[in-house]
VMD Tcl script that draws the C-alpha trace (Angstrom):
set ca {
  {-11.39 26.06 4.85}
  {-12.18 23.27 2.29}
  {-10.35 21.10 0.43}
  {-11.22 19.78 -2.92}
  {-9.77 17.36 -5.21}
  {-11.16 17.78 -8.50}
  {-14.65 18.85 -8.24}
  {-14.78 16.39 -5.01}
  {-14.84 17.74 -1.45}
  {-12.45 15.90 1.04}
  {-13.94 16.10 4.61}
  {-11.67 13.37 5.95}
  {-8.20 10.96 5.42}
  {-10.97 8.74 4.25}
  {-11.56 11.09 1.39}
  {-8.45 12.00 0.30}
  {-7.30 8.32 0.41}
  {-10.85 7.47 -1.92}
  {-9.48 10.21 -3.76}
  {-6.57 8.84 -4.34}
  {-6.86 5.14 -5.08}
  {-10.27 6.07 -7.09}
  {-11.97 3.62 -4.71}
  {-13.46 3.16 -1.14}
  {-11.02 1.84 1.31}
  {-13.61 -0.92 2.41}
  {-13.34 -2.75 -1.07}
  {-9.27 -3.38 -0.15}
  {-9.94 -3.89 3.38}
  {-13.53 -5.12 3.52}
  {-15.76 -4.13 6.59}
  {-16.56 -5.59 10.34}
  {-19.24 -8.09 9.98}
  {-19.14 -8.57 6.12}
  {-20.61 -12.01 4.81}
  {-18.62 -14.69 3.02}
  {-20.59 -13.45 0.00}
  {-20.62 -9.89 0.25}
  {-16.62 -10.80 1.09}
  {-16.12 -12.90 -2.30}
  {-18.33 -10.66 -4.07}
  {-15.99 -7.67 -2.83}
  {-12.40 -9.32 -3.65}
  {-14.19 -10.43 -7.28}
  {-14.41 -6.60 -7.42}
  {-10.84 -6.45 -6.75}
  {-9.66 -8.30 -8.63}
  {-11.42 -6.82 -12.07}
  {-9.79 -3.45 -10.78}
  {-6.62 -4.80 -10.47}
  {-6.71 -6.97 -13.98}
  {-8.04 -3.27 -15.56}
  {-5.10 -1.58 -13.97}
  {-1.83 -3.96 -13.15}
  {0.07 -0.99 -12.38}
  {-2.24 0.18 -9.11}
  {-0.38 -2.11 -6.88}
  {2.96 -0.41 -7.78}
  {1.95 2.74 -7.82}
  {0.20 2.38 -4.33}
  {3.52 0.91 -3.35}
  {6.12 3.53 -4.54}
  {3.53 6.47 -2.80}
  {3.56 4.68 0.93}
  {7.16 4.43 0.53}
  {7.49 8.16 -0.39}
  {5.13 9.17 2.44}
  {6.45 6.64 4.78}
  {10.75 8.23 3.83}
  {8.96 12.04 3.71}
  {7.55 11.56 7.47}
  {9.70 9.17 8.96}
  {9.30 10.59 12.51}
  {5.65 10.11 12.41}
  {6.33 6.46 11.67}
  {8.88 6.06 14.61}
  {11.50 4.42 11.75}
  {15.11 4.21 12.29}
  {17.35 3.02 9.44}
  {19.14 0.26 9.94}
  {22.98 0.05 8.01}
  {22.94 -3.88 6.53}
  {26.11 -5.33 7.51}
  {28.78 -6.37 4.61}
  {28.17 -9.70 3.65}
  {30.79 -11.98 5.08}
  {32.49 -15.07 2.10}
  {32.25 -18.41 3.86}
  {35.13 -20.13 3.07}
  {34.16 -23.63 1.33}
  {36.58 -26.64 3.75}
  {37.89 -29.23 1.71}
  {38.21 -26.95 -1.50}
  {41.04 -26.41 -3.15}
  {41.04 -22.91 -4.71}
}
mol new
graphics top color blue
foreach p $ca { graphics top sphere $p radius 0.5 }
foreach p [lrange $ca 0 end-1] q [lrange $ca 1 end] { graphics top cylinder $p $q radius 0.2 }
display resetview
């Protein structure tokens, strides 16, 4: 069976994550061995991406979050209750 996305074949979690963020995975993560230019040429990349689209770091955000809460048991997550916050009584004040 194949998958496509669009008129793009997806082979690989590589692909559908390309897919998805509309770019490779190296230019966020770079590559073993890269250069300090090839490096700074990569994040100036980046950054024009980001400056054309200011939402793409939310939006990447609120989709980890929803995979992340959809599979929790592949992520070996437990929620954790946060405790009531306790008032510290100020000494010396009078109330």
């Amino acid at each position: 069976m194949r998958t496509y996305i669009g008129d793009h074949q997806a082979v690989s979690a590589n692909d559908f994550v390309e897919l998805a963020l509309g770019t490779p995975v190296e230019l966020w993560l770079g590559v073993e061995g890269e250069s300090d230019e090839e490096r700074a040429a990569r994040e100036d990349a980046a950054r024009d991406i980001l400056a054309d689209h200011p939402e793409m770091p939310d939006d990447l955000i609120r989709i980890a979050a929803g995979i992340v809460e959809t599979h929790l048991e592949l992520f070996d997550i437990v929620p954790l209750v946060r405790p009531a916050r306790r008032r510290m009584a100020r000494r010396g004040v009078a109330a």
